[in-house]
KEBAVO-929478 format. One record per residue (C-alpha): x, y, z; residue in one letter. Coordinates in steps of 0.2 Angstrom, whole numbers, padded with zeros to 4 digits, always signed. Layout:
residues N
XYZA...
END
This chain:
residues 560
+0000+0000+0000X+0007+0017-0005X+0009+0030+0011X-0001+0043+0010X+0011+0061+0006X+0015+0071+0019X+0004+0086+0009X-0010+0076+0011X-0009+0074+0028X-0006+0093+0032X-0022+0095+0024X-0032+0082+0033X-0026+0089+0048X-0028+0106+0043X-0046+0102+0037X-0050+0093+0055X-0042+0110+0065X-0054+0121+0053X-0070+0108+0060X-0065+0110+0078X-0063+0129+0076X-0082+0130+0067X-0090+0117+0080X-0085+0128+0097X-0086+0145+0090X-0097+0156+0098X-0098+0166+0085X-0110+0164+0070X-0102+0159+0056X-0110+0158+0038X-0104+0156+0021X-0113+0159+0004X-0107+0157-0015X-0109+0169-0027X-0126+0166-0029X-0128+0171-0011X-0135+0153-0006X-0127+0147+0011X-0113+0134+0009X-0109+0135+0028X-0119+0137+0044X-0110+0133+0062X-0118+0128+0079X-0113+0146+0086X-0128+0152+0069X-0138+0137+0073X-0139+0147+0092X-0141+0165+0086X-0153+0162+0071X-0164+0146+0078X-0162+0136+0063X-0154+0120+0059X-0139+0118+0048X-0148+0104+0037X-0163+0116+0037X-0152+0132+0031X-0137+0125+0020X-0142+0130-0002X-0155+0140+0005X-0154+0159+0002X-0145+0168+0013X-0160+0183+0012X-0167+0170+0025X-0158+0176+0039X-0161+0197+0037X-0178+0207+0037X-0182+0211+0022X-0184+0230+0022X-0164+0227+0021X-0163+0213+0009X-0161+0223-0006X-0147+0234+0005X-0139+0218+0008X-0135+0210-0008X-0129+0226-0016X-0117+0229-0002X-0111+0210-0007X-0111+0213-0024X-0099+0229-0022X-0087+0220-0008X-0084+0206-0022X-0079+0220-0035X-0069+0230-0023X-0051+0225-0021X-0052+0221-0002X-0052+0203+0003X-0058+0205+0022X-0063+0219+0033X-0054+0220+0050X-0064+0218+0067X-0063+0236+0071X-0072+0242+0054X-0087+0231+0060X-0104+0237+0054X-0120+0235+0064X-0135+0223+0056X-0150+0216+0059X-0153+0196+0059X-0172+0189+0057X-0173+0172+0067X-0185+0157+0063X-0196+0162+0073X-0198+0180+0067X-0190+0192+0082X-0174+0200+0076X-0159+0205+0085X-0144+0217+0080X-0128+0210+0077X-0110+0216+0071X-0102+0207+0057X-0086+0205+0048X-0086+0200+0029X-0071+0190+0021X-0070+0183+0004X-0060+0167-0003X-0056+0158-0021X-0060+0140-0020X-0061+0131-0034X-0062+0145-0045X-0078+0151-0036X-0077+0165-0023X-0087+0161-0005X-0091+0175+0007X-0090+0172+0025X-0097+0182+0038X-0095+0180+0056X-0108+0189+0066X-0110+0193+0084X-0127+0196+0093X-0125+0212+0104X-0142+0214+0111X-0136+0213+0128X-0123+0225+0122X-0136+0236+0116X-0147+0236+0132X-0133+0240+0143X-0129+0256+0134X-0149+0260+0135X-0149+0256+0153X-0133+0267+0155X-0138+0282+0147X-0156+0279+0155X-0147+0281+0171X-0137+0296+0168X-0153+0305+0161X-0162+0300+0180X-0146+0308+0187X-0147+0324+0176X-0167+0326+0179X-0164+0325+0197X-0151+0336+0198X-0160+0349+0186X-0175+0344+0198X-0170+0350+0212X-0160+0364+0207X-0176+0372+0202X-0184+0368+0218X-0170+0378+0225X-0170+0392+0213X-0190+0392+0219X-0184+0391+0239X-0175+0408+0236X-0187+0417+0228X-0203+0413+0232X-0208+0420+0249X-0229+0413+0247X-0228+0395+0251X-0243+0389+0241X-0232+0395+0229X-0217+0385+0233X-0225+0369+0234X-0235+0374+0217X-0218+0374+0208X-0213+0358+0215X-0227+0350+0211X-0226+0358+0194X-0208+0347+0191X-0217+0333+0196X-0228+0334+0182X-0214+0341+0171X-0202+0325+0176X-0215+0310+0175X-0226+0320+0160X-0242+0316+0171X-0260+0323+0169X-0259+0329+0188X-0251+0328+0204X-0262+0328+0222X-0254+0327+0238X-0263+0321+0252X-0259+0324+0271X-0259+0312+0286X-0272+0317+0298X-0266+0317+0316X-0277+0301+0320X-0265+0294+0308X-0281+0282+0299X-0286+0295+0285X-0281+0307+0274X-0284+0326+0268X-0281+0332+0250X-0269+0349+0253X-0268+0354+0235X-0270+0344+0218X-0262+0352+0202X-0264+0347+0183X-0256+0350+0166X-0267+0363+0162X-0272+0373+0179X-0264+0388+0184X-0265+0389+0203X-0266+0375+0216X-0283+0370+0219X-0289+0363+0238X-0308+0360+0232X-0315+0349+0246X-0326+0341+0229X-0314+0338+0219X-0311+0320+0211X-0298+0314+0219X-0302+0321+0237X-0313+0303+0243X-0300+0291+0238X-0290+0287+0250X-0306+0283+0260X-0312+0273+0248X-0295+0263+0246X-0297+0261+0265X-0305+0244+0267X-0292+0237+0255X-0276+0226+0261X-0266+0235+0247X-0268+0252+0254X-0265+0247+0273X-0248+0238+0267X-0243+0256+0256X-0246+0266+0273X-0237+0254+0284X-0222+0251+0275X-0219+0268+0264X-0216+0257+0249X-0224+0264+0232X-0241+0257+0223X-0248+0260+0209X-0268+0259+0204X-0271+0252+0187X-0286+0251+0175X-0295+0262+0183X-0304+0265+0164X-0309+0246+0170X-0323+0239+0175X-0313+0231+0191X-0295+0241+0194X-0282+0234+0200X-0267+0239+0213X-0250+0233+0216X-0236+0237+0230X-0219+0238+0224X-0211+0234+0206X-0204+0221+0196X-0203+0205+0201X-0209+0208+0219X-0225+0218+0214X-0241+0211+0223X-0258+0214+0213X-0274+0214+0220X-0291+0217+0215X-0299+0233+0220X-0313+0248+0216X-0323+0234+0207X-0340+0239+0199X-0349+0223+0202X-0344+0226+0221X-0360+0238+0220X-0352+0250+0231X-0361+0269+0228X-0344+0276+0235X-0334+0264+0223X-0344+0270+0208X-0343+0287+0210X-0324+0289+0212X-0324+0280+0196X-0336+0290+0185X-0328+0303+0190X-0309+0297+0188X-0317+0294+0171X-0323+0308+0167X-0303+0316+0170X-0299+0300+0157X-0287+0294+0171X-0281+0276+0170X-0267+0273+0181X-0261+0283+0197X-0243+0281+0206X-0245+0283+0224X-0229+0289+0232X-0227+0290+0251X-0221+0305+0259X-0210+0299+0273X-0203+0307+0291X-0193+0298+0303X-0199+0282+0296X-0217+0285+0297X-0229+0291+0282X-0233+0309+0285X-0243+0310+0266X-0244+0304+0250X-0243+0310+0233X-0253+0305+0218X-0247+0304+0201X-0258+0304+0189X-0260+0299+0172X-0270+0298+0156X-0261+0284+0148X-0252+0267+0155X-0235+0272+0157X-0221+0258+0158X-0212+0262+0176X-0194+0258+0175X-0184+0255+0191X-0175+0274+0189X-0193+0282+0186X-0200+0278+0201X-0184+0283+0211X-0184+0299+0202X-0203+0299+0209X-0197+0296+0227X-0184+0310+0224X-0197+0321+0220X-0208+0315+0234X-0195+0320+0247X-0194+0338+0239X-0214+0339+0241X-0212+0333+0260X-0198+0347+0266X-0209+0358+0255X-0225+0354+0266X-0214+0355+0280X-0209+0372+0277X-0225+0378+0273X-0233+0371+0290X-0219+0382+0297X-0221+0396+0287X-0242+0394+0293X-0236+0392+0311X-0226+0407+0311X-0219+0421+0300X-0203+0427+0310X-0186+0425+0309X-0184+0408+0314X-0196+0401+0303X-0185+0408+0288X-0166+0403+0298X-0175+0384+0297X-0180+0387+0277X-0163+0395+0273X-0154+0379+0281X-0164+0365+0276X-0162+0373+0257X-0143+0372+0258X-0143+0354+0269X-0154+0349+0254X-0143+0359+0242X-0126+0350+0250X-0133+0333+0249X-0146+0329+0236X-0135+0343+0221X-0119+0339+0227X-0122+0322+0228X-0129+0319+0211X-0115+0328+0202X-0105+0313+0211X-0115+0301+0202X-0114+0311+0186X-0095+0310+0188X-0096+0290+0191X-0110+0288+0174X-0099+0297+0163X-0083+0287+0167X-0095+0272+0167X-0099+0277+0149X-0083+0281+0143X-0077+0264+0150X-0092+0256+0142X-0087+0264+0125X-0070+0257+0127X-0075+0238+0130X-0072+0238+0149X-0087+0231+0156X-0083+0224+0172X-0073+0244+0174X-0089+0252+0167X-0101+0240+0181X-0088+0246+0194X-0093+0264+0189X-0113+0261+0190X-0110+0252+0206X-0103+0270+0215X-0117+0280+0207X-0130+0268+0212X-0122+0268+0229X-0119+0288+0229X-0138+0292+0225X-0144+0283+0238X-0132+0289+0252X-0138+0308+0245X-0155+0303+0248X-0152+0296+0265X-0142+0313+0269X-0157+0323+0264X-0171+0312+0274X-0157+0316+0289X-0158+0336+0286X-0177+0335+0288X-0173+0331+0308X-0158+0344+0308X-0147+0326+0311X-0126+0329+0306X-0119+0321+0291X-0115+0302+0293X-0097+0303+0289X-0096+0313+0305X-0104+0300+0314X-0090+0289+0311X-0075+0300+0308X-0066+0315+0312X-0067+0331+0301X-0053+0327+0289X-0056+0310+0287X-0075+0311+0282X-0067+0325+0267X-0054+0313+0261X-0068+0300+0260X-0080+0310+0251X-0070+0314+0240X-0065+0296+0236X-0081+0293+0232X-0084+0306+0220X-0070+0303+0211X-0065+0286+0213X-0062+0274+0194X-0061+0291+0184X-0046+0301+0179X-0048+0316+0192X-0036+0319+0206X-0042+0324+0221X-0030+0327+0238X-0032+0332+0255X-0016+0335+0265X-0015+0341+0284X-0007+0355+0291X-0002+0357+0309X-0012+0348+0323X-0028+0344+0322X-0038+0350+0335X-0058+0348+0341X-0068+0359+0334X-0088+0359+0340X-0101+0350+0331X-0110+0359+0322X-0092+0369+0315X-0087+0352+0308X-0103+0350+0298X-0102+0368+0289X-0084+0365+0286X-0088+0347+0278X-0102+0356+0268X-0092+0371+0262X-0077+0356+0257X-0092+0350+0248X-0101+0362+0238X-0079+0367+0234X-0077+0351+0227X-0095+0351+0218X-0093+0367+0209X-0074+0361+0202X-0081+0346+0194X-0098+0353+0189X-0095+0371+0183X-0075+0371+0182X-0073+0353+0175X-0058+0352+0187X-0045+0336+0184X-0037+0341+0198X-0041+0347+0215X-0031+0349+0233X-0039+0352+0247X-0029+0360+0262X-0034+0360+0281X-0022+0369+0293X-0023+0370+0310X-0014+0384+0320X-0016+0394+0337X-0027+0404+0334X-0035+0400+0317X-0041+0385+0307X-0040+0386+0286X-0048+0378+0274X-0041+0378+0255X-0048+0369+0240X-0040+0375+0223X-0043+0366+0207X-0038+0370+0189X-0053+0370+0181X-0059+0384+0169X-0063+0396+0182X-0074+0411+0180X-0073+0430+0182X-0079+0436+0201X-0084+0453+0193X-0097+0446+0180X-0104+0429+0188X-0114+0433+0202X-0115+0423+0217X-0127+0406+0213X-0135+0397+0227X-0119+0386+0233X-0107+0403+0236X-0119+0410+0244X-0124+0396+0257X-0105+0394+0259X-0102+0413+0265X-0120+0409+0277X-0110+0396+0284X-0092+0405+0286X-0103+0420+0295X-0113+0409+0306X-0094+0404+0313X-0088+0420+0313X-0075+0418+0301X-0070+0423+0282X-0071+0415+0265X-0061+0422+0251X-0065+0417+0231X-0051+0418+0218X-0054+0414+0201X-0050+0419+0183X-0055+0412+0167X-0044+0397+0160X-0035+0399+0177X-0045+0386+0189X-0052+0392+0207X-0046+0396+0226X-0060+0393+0238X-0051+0400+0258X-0059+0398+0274X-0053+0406+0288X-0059+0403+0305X-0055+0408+0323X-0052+0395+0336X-0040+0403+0348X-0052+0402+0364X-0064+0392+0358X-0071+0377+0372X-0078+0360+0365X-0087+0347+0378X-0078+0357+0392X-0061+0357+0386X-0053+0371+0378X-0047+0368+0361X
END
């Protein structure tokens, strides 16, 4: 028997390596002849496309792409087999569309090669789906959008707080951004009476109205009484978790508590329950054509104090990120009922010291805590964008974990409670961690040194020092888009000094007038006797200086 040559070996072996490659490639990989009629079809397109490879090979390859791009598709074959090029490199990818058997289709990026066998030239594409790819990027740029609509959000609602001096006003303007935010029909907010069983409507607003409106008749006013004698409704006022009432254009609604895959439905405010109360609320519900109301506790120290209505004409999908912006909102709406119970209780000064410092607690939690998770989102998408995903998840992780430490600061400044970080750290160590947080994954520098020893300061001098380091840092990454910022405290005799100085794009003193965080930060410098001094030019960054006198200052009985 003759030996087989050596060549045909190498091509034996070379044609088993080619089989092994096809049958564990993830990828799906598909070849057509000239007539674009498949010749190839691997496991990896058997799993992306739903078809078998007996079921697909001579069919045409038109099989596998909608077809509105069908026509698209062959001449953009038919001009790579003219052109001179052979293949297309991974990173001149374009983006397609795949139909599967069963009809869905899914995006894909592909890479097109061509080969001579036999005298006939086989196209090969190898396609990757990159719907999860897709989603991921919607999600991301979902959740810097809820970061943006909060920050704008609120700084409106701050904008209002120093302007407006009527508090129906006040609370009209936030309920104004609800409706804005969410694009409802109306927002009502109902107070928890003192018996702590029912509520009042204070005020209901729509899309259309000009003015609050606190008409004891008006739709919406009986239906917390008539969701009474429903389990659903006791659960939402016992644990300050969201619900939501659905179908209302029904003959039976419906009401879950929660989202997702927890959400609890139940049946309520049915028709056949024969209920004269029931029916009414609901002819009247719609006649407004309302079909689905968000119901958003308002919390305080744990307990609900109120909730707000949402209220809308159409069945809005709720995402995870609108119902937090909702429960943003909501905590807006309950320091603004707050501060209009004080401003009814009384009109003197004290009343306006308490408005002027929940604003800035809010201001120095809730703004400056969502430019932190705007810092973390961009990084997460420019990481996204660069094919680091686990870096890009690491990046979400902190904003996610950011947003909801600023909410938990803001609940706290309702009940004049200190930061947290002073809870479990000294002065300098609470800075150099926030700061860590802002910017932590992302190519900004920040540093904090210490000068000199440190010494106690009391209580309520380390907070306003913590906050003016905050709002510092805040205004170099939002307004000057600082990459670097050093942060100085310096502990003498007589003095204490605070410098932050960043090299951002800075601004000129003589033509920016003071916005809401300078302003609260020479509040605070004032209220401790001390002075603040701004420096800035354009193209030249900012110096923020505190000074502070300490020399004879006692703290818990000792002198410091």
């Amino acid at each position: 028997m003759e030996p087989v040559p050596e060549s045909e070996d190498e091509t034996r072996a070379a044609k088993t390596l080619f089989e092994g490659v096809l049958a564990i490639a993830e990828d799906a990989i598909i070849s057509v002849d000239s007539e674009e009629r498949i010749v190839l079809f691997n496991r990896g397109a058997e799993a992306a496309f739903g078809y078998s490879r007996d079921e697909l090979i001579g069919q045409p390859l038109n099989t596998l792409i909608p077809q509105r791009f069908s026509a698209a598709h062959s001449k953009h074959l038919q001009d790579f087999a003219r052109s001179p090029e052979v293949a297309r490199a991974m990173g001149q990818r374009s983006s397609v569309v795949g139909r599967r058997k069963d009809g869905s289709e899914f995006p894909a990026e592909a890479t097109i090669s061509k080969l001579a066998i036999d005298g006939k030239q086989i196209f090969t594409a190898i396609l990757r789906d990159v719907t999860e790819r897709q989603q991921a990027a919607e999600a991301l740029r979902g959740s810097e959008h809820l970061a943006r609509g909060q920050l704008d959000a609120l700084m409106h609602t701050l904008d209002a707080f120093a302007r407006e001096s009527d508090p129906d006003r006040l609370l009209e303007h936030v309920l104004r951004t609800i409706i804005q935010q969410s694009d409802a029909h109306s927002v009502c907010v109902w107070d928890r009476c003192e018996d702590a069983g029912s509520l009042a409507l204070r005020a209901a607003i729509s899309s259309g109205d000009g003015r609050l409106s606190r008409d004891t008749n008006h739709p919406v006013q009986r239906l917390p009484a008539v969701l009474a004698p429903y389990p659903a409704w006791s659960e939402l006022l016992r644990t300050g978790e969201h619900g939501l009432l659905d179908d209302l254009d029904e003959p039976s609604a419906r009401m879950c508590i929660g989202c997702g895959a927890e959400a609890r439905w139940s049946r309520v405010l049915d028709d056949g329950d024969g209920d004269p109360a029931v029916l009414s609320l609901k002819e009247r519900l719609r006649a407004l054509q309302l079909r689905t109301i968000l119901l958003m506790p308002m919390t305080v120290a744990g307990s609900v104090a109120g909730v707000i209505g949402v209220c809308f004409t159409r069945k809005p999908s709720f995402l995870r990120d609108d119902i937090e912006l909702t429960r943003a909102l909501a905590h807006q709406t309950m320091l603004t009922v707050h501060l209009v119970r004080l401003s009814q209780q009384s009109r003197q000064m004290a009343v306006a010291a308490e408005r002027n410092r929940m604003a800035r607690d809010i201001h120095d939690t809730l703004a400056q805590g969502f430019t932190g998770v705007i810092v973390q989102l961009e990084a997460a998408a420019d990481a996204r964008g660069r094919g680091l995903a686990q870096e890009s998840e690491d990046h979400l992780s902190r904003a996610g974990n950011l947003a909801r430490e600023s909410l938990q600061e803001a609940r706290r400044s309702v009940h004049a409670l200190r930061p947290r970080r002073l809870e479990t750290a000294d002065l300098c160590e609470a800075l150099r961690r926030l700061m860590s947080e802002v910017t932590a994954g992302t190519s900004i520098v920040a540093e904090l040194t210490l000068e000199g020893e440190s010494r106690p300061i009391p209580p309520a001098w380390e907070d306003n020092v913590l906050r003016i380091g905050q709002e510092a840092l805040t205004n170099a990454l939002r307004h000057g888009h600082a990459q670097h910022i050093a942060v100085r405290i310096s502990f003498s005799d007589g003095e204490l000094r605070l410098y932050v100085r960043d090299d951002g794009c800075g601004f000129d003193p003589d033509r920016v007038r003071d916005g809401f965080g300078l302003v609260g930060m020479r509040e605070r410098v004032k209220e401790m006797g001390g002075a603040l001094g701004v420096v800035s030019a354009l193209g030249a960054g900012t110096e923020i200086t505190v000074v502070l006198p300490i020399a004879n200052m006692v703290v818990n009985g000792a002198r410091g």
